[in-house]
C-alpha positions as CSV (number, residue, x, y, z in Angstrom):
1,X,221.7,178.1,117.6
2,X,225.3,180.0,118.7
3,X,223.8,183.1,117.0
4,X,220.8,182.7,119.2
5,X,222.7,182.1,122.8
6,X,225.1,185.2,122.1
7,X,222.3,187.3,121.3
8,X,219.2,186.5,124.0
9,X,221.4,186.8,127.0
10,X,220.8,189.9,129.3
11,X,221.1,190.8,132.9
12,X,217.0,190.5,133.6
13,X,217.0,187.0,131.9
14,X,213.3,185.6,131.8
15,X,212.2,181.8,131.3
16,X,209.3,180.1,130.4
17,X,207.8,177.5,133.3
18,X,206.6,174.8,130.8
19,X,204.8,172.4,132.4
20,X,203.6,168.7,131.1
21,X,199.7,168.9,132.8
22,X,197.4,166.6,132.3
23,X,194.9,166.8,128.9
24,X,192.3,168.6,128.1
25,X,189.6,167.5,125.7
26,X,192.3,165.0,124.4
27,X,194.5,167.7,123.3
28,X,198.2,168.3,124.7
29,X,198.5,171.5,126.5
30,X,199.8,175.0,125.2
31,X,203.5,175.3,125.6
32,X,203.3,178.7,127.6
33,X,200.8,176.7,130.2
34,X,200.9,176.6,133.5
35,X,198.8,175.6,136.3
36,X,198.9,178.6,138.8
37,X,195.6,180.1,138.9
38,X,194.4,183.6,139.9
39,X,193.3,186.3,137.8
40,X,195.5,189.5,137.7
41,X,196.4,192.7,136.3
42,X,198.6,193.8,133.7
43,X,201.1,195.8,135.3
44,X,204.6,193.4,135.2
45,X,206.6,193.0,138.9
46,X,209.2,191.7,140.3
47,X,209.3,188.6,141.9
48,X,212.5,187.5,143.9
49,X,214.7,189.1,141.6
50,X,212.7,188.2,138.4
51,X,210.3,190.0,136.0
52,X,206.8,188.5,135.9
53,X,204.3,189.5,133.2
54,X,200.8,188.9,134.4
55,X,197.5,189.6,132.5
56,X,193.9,189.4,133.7
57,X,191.7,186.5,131.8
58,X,189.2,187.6,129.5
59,X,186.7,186.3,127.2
60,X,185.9,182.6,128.8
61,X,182.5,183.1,127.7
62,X,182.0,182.4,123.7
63,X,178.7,182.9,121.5
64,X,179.1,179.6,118.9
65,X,177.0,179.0,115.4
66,X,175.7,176.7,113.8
67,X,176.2,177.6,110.4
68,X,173.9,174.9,108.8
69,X,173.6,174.1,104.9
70,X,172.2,176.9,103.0
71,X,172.9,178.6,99.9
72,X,174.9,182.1,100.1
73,X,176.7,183.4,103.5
74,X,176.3,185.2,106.4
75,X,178.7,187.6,108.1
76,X,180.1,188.1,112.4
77,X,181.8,190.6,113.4
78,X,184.8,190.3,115.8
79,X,185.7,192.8,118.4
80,X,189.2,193.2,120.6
81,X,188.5,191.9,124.0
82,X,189.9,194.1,127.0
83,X,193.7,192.7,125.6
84,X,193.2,194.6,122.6
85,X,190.4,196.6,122.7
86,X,191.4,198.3,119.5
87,X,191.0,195.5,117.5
88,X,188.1,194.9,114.9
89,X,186.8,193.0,112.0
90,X,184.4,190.7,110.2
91,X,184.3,187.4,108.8
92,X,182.5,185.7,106.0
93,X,181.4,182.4,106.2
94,X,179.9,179.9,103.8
95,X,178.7,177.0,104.6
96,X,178.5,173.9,102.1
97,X,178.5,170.1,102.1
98,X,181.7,168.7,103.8
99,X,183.2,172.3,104.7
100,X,183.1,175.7,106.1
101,X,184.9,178.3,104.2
102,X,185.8,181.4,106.9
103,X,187.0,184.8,104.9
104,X,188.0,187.2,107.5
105,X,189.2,190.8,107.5
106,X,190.8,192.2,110.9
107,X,192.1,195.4,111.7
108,X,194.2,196.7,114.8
109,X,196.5,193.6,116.0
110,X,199.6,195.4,117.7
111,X,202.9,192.7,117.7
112,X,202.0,190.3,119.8
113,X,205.3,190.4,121.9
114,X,203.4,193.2,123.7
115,X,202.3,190.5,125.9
116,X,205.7,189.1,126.4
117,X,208.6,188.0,124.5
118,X,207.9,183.9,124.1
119,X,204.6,185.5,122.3
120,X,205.5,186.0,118.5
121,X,202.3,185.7,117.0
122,X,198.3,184.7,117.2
123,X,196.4,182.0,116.1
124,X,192.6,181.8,114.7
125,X,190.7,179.1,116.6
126,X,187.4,177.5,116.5
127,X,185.5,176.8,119.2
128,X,183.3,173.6,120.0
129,X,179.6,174.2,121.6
130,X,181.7,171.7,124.0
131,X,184.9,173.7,124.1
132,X,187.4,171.6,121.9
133,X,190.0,174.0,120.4
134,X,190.5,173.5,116.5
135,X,193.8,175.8,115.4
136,X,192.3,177.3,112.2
137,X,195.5,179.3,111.1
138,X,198.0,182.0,111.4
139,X,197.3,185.7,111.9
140,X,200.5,187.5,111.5
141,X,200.7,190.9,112.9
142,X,200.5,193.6,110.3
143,X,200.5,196.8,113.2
144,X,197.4,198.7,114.5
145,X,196.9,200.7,111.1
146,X,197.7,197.5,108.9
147,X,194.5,195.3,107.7
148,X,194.8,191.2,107.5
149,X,192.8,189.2,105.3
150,X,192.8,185.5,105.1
151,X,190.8,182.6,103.9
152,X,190.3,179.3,106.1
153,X,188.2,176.1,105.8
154,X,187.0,173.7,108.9
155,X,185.3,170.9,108.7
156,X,183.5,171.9,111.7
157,X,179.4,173.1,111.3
158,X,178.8,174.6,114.7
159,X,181.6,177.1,116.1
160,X,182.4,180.1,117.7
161,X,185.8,181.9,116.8
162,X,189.0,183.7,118.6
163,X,192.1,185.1,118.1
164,X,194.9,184.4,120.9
165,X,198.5,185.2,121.0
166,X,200.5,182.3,120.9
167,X,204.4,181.6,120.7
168,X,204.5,179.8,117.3
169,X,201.9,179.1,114.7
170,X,201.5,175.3,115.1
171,X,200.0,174.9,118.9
172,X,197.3,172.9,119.4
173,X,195.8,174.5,122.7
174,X,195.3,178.4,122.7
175,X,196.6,180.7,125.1
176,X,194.7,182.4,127.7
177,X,195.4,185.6,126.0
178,X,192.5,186.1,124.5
179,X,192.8,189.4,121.9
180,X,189.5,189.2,119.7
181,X,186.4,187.0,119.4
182,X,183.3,186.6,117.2
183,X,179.7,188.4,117.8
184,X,176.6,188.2,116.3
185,X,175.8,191.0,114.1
186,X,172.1,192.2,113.9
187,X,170.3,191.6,111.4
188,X,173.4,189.8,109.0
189,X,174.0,186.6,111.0
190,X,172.0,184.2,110.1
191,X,171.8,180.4,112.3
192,X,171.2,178.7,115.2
193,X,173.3,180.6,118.0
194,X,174.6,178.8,120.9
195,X,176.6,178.9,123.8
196,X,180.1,177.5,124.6
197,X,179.4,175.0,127.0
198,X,181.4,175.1,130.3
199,X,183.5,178.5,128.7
200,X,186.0,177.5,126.2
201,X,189.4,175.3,127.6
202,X,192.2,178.0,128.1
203,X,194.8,177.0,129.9
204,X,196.3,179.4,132.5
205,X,199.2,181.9,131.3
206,X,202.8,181.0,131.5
207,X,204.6,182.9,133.7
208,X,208.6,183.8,133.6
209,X,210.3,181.9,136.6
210,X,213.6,178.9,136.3
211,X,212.7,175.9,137.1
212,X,214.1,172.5,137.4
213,X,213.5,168.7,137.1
214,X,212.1,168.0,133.8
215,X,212.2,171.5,132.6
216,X,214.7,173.6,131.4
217,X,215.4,177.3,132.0
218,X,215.1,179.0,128.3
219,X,216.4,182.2,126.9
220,X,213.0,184.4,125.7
221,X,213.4,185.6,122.0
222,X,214.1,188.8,121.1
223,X,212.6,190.0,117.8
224,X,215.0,191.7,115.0
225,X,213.7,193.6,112.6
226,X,215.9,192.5,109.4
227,X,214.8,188.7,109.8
228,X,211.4,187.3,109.3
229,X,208.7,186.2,112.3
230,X,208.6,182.7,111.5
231,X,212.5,182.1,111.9
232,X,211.8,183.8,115.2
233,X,208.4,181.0,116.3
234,X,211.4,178.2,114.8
235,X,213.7,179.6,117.2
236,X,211.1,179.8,120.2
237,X,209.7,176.4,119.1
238,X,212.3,174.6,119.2
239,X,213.6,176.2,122.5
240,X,210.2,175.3,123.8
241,X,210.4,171.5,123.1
242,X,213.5,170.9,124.0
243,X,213.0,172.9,127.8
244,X,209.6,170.1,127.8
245,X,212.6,166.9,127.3
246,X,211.8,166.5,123.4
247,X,215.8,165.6,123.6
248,X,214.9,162.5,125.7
249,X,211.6,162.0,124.4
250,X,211.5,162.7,120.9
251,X,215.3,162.8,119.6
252,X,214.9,162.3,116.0
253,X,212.1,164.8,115.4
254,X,213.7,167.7,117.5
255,X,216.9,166.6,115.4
256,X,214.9,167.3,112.8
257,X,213.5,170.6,113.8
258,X,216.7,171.7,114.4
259,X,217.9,171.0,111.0
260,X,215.3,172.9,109.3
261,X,216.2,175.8,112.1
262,X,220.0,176.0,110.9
263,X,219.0,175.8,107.4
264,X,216.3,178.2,107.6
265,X,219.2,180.7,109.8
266,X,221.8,179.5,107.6
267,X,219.7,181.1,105.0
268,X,218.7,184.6,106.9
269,X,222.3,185.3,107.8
270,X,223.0,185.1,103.9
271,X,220.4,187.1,103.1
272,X,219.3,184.4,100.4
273,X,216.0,183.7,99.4
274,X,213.4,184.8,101.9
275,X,210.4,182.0,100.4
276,X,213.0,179.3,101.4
277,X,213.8,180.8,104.7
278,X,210.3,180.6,105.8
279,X,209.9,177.9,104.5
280,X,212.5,176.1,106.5
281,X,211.8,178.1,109.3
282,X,207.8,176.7,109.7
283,X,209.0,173.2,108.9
284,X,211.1,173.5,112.4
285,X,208.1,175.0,114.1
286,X,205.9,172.1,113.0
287,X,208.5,168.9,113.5
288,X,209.2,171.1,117.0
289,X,205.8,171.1,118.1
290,X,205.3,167.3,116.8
291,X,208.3,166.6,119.3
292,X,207.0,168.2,122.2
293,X,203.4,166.2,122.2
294,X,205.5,163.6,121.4
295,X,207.8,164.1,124.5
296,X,204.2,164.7,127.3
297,X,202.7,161.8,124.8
298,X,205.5,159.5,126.6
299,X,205.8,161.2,129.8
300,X,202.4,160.4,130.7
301,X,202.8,157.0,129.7
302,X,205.9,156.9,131.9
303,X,203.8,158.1,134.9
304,X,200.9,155.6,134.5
305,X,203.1,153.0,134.3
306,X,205.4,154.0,137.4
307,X,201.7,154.2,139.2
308,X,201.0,150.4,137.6
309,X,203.9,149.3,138.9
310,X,203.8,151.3,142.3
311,X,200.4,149.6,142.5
312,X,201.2,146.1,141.5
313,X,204.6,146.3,144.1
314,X,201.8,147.3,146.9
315,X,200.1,144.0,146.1
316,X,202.8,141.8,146.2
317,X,203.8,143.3,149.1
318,X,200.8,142.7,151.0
319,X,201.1,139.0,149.8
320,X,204.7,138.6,151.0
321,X,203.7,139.9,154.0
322,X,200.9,137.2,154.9
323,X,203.3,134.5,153.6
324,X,205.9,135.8,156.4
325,X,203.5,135.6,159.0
326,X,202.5,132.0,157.8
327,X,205.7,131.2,157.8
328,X,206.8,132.8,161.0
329,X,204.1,130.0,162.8
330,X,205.6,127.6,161.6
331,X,209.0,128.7,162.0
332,X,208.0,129.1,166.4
333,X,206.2,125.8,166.1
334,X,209.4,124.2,165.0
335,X,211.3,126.2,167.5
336,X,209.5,124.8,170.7
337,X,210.3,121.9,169.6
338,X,213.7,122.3,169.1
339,X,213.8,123.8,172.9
340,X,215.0,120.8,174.4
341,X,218.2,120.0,171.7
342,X,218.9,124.2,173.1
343,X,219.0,123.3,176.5
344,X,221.6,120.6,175.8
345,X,223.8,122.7,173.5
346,X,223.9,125.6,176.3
347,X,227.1,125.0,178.1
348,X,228.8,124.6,174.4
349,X,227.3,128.1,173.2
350,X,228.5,129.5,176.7
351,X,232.2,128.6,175.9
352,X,232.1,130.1,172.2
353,X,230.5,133.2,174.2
354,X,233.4,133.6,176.2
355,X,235.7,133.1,173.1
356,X,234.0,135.3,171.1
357,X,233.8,138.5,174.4
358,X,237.5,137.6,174.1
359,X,237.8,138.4,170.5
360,X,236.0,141.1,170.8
361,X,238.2,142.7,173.4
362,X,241.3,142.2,171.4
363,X,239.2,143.6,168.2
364,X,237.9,146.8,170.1
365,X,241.7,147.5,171.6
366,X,242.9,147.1,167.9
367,X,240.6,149.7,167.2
368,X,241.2,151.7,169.7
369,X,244.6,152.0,168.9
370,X,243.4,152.5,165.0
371,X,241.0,155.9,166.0
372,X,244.0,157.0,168.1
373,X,246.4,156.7,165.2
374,X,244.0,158.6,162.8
375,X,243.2,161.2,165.6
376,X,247.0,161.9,165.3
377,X,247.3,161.9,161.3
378,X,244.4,164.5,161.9
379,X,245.5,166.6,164.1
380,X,248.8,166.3,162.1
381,X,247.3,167.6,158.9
382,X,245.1,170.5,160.8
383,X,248.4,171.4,162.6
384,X,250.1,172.0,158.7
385,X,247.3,173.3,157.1
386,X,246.6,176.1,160.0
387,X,250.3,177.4,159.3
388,X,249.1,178.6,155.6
389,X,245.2,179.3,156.5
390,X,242.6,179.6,159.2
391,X,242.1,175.9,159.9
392,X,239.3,174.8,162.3
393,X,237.6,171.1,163.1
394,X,234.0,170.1,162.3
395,X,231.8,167.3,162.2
396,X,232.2,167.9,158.4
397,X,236.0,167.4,158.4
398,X,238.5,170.1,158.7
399,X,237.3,173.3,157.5
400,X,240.3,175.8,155.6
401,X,238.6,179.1,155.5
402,X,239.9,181.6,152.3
403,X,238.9,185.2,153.0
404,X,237.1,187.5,150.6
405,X,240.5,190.0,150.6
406,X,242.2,187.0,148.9
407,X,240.1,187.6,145.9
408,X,240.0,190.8,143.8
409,X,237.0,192.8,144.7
410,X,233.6,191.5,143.6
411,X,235.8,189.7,141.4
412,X,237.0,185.6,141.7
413,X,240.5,185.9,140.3
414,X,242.9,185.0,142.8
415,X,245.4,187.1,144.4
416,X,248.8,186.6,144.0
417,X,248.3,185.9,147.8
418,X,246.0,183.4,147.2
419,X,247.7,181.5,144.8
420,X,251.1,181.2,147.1
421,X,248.7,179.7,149.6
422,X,247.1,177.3,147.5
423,X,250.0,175.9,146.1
424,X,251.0,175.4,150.0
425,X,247.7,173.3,151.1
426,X,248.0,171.5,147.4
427,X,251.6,170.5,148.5
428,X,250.0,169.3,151.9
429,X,247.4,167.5,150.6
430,X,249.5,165.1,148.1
431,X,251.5,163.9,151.2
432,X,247.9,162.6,152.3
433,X,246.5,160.5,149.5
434,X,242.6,159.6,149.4
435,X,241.5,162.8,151.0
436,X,238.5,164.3,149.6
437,X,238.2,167.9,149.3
438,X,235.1,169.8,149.0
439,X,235.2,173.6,147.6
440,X,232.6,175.8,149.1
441,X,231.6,179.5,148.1
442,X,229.6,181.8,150.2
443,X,228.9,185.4,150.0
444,X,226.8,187.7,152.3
445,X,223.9,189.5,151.5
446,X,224.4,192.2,149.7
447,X,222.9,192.2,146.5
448,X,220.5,190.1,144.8
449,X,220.0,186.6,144.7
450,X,221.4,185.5,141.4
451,X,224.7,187.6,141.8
452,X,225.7,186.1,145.1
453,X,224.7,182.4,143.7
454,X,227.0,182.9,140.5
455,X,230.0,184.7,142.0
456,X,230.0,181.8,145.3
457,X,230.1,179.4,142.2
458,X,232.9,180.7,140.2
459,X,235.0,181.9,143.2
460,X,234.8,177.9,144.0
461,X,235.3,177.0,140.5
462,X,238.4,179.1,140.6
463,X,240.1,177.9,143.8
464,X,239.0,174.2,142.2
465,X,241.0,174.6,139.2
466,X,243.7,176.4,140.7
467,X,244.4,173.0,143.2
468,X,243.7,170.5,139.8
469,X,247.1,173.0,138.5
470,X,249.0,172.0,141.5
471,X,248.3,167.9,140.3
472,X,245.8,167.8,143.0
473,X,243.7,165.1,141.4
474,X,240.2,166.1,140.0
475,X,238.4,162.7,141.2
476,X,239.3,164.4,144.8
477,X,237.8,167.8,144.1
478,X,234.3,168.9,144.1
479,X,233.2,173.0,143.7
480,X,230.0,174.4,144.9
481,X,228.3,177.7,145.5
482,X,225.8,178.6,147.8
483,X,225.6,182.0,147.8
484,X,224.2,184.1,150.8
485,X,223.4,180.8,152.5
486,X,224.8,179.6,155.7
487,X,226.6,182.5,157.1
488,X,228.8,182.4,160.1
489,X,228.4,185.9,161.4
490,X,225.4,188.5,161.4
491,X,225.3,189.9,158.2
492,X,224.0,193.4,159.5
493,X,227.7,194.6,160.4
494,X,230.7,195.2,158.0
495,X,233.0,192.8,159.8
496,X,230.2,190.1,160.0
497,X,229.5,190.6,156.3
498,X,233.1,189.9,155.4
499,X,233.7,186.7,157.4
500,X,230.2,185.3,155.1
501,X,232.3,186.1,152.0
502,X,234.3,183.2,152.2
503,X,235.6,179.9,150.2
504,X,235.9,177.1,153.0
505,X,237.8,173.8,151.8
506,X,236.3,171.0,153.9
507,X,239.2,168.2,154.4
508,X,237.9,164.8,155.0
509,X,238.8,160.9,153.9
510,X,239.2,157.8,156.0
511,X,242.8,158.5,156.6
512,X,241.6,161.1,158.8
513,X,238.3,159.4,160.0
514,X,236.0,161.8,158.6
515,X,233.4,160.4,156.0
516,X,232.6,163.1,153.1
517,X,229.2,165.3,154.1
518,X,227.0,168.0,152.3
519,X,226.7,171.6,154.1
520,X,224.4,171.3,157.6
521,X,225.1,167.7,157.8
522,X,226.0,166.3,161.5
């Protein structure tokens, strides 16, 4: 997959939101799902810094067949929908005992990447009068001017057909982006004609947005011409069930997958034979797609029995409860009877009272003198560290502030500057062993989102690495960014923008009597 990462990384990166919803019609959901609803236009935007591709919903409502036993066939046609409204065709089918042979001709299917880049292909489905999906095959792309004919059987009598653009060829929901579907012709087809009942199940359309938790953020393919589709749907497969936690889930078929993957690259890169390449390629696709229904398969099971167990814990806690309360009579029964041995044990649990205010006394002035003592080691340290760098005291700790002009511009290589001061508060620090030392990266905010968030990250990561050099000891170090969050001065002047581009080390450990917090803690 190294070929892959170098070559799918650019500055607008997109992801696919893959989501594990619940099922539909007993079927696991399409990997470009997810459940935002709404109906909109196809003109792409930007939303908080990232490219959206949207497209309205068509074609929910579906005419379906019955193609009952006869002798000979009957024809539909099939028309683009308002996707595609360019494409066409026709489609053959012959009924007999035990199958239903389909022989279609279409004509006009553009890439299906036109849509957006985790779509690589579309898929022929069959419909249900009561809207179960049945993936019927593969429709590659042959262009607009290009004609495709292919030949599939079903065991299914009564259908309706569509084509939908999908990501690989082995789903087992369609899309929502419906290209073509079947009509009735006049006068050449022949059955009983009935309507999908309740619209046809298409799940909503996946849009690009990162997201976290279960789901990983993935890189979108790009197609190259000189390779084959399918090694393409392998790569996006694969991608796709690995983002839904087919690593966790399903580690032995994903393994698999991505065998088949390297082969079937190993094998493009070579230029060796193309049959085996696809070959390879569509055995990922499938053992990918196995792994990702595997991995919802066992995520569902996870949540019902979390909600078992949440549920049986809710019992046992309202029995514990009435047990407590039994036993809490019984337990003041036993105490007013016990009232009158109090009474004579008074004057004795007076005299350990006074023994133990006295202990207590000498226990508070010993830790008096303790807080004084670390008071002094602090203001010690603050004292030292203020002679190399701004050095201030929060409820966080003590808080070393690193100006943006002790980086290179936009940049987070340190200064020559920078360094020399480092190596100062490193040579501080190891005379105070057990401190903890948080890094901290802020920027203002100018520019977008992502920037600010990646260059407060490495600017940490660098001043982090920088004090592990100086044998500052990793276990004490931690590096974050948080971008254009929590600024210290208004960001709408120059000199307040430059105080927020900062890296703050917060200073805290018991030798100083400072417990280590997060950012906006008290």
């Amino acid at each position: 997959m190294n070929r892959m990462n170098l070559t799918h990384r650019s500055a607008g990166v997109l992801a696919i939101a893959l989501t594990a919803s619940a099922l539909l019609y007993a079927q696991e959901p399409n990997p470009t799902s997810q459940p935002a609803p709404g109906n909109t236009n196809s003109a792409p935007e930007m939303r908080d810094g990232i490219l959206v591709y949207k497209v309205t919903v068509v074609g929910r409502d579906l005419t379906a067949i019955n193609y009952f036993h006869r002798s000979g066939s009957t024809k539909v046609g099939f028309q683009g929908t308002d996707l595609l409204s360019q494409a066409k065709g026709e489609a053959k089918i012959d009924s007999r005992q035990g199958r239903t042979s389909v022989d279609i001709d279409i004509r006009g299917l553009s890439p299906a990447n036109g849509f957006g880049p985790e779509y690589l292909t579309y898929v022929l489905w069959a419909i249900t009068p009561e809207g179960r999906p049945v993936n019927l095959g593969e429709v590659l792309p042959g262009g607009s001017k290009e004609g495709i004919h292919m030949t599939v059987t079903t065991n299914l009598q009564s259908f309706g057909m569509i084509v939908t653009a999908e990501p690989y060829f082995a789903v087992t929901m369609p899309s929502d982006i419906v290209v073509m579907q079947n009509v009735v012709i006049d006068d050449k087809t022949t059955g009983v004609i009935e309507q999908v009942n309740a619209h046809y199940s298409l799940l909503p359309r996946g849009a690009y947005a990162e997201t976290a938790g279960r789901h990983t953020v993935l890189h979108p393919i790009t197609r190259k011409e000189r390779s084959p589709l399918e090694l393409y749907e392998a790569e996006n497969a694969v991608q796709i069930a690995e983002a839904a936690g087919a690593g966790k889930y399903a580690g032995d078929t994903l393994a698999t997958a991505k065998v088949a993957l390297k082969n079937a690259e190993d094998l493009d890169l070579h230029k060796s034979n193309a049959k085996e390449t696809v070959t390879f390629a569509r055995e990922a696709v499938q053992s990918s797609e196995d792994a990702r229904i595997i991995t919802i398969r066992k995520i569902k099971a996870e949540d019902d029995a979390a909600q078992l167990k949440a549920k049986n814990d809710a019992e046992l806690s309202a029995q514990q409860s009435q047990l407590n309360a039994q036993q809490s009579q019984l337990e003041a029964d036993k105490q007013a009877a016990k009232r009158a041995e109090a009474d004579a044990a008074a004057a004795a649990a007076e005299a350990k009272a006074q023994q133990a205010k006295q202990a207590q006394q000498a226990a508070e002035a010993s830790a008096q003198q303790a807080s004084q003592q670390t008071q002094q080691m602090r203001e010690k340290l603050r004292a030292q560290l203020n002679a190399v760098l701004q050095t201030s005291e929060s409820a966080r700790g003590l808080i070393v502030n690193m100006s943006d002009v002790l980086f290179d511009t936009a940049k987070y290589t340190l200064k020559p500057e920078a360094r020399e001061k480092l190596a100062k508060v490193s040579g501080i620090l190891l005379a105070y062993p057990g401190l903890k030392l948080q890094v901290e990266g802020y920027t203002d905010n100018i520019g977008g989102d992502d920037y600010n968030q990646k260059l407060s990250e490495q600017r940490a990561g660098s001043v982090k690495d920088y004090l592990e050099s100086q044998s500052v000891k990793d276990a004490n170090i931690t590096a974050a960014g948080y971008g254009k969050g929590d600024p210290i001065a208004d960001n709408s002047s120059s000199a307040g923008r430059a105080q927020n581009r900062r890296v703050q080390l917060v200073v805290s450990g018991d030798a100083i009597g400072i417990q280590e917090t997060n950012p906006g803690a008290q």
